[in-house]
C-alpha positions as CSV (number, residue, x, y, z in Angstrom):
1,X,7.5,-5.4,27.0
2,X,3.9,-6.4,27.5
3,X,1.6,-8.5,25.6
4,X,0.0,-5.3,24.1
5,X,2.8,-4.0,23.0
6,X,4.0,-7.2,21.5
7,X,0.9,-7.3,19.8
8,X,1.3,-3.1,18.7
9,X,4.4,-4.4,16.8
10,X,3.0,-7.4,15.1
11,X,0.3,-5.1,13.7
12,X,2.4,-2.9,12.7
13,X,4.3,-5.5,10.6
14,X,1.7,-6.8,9.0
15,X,0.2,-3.5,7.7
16,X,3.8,-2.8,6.6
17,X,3.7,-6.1,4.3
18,X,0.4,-5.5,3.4
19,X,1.3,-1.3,2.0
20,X,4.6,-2.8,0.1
21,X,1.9,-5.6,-1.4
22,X,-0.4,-2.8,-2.4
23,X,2.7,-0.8,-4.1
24,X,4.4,-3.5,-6.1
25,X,0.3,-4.1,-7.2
26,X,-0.2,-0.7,-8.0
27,X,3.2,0.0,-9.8
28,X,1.9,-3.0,-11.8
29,X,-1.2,-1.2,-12.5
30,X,0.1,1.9,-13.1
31,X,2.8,-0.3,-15.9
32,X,-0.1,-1.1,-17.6
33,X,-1.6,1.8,-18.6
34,X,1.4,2.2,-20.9
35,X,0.2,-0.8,-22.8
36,X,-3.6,-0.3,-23.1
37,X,-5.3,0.8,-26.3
38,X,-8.4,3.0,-25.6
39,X,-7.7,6.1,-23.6
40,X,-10.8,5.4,-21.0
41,X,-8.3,2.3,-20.3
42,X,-6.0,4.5,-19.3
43,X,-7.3,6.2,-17.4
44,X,-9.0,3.9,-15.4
45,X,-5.9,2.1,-14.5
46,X,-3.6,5.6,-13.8
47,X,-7.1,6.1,-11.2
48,X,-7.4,2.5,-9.5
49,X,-3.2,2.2,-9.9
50,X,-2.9,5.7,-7.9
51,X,-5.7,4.7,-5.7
52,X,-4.1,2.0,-4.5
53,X,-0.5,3.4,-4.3
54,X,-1.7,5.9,-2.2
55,X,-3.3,3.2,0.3
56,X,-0.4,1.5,0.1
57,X,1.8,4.7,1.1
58,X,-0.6,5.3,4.2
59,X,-0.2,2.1,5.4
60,X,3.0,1.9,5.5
61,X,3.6,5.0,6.9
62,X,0.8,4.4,9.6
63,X,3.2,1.2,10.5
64,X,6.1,2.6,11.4
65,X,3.9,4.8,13.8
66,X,2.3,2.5,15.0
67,X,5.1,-0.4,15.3
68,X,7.7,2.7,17.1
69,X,4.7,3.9,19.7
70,X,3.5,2.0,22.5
């Protein structure tokens, strides 16, 4: 394994912690829109909570590509 590679995988791990961050944060989000009062409350957190849930799903699937590939 070469230092590239080694560093490929290392990427790869961090992005993968950083998408399961972004989830748990956005299934917070995405929580509190149960509990807001006005409706343009919700529906700015069901926008910013899906927003980042879906960054959080790309990065973590761009991970595993990137941490399996060379």
């Amino acid at each position: 394994m070469t230092e590239q590679d080694s560093q490929h995988i290392q990427v790869g791990k961090i992005n993968k912690a950083l998408g399961l961050f972004l989830l748990c944060f956005a299934g917070v989000i995405l929580l509190s829109a149960f509990f807001t009062d006005t409706s343009l409350g919700k529906m700015t957190n069901l926008v910013a909570g899906l927003i980042l849930a879906g960054i959080g799903a790309v990065m973590i699937l761009r991970s595993g590509a990137r941490s399996e590939s060379p």
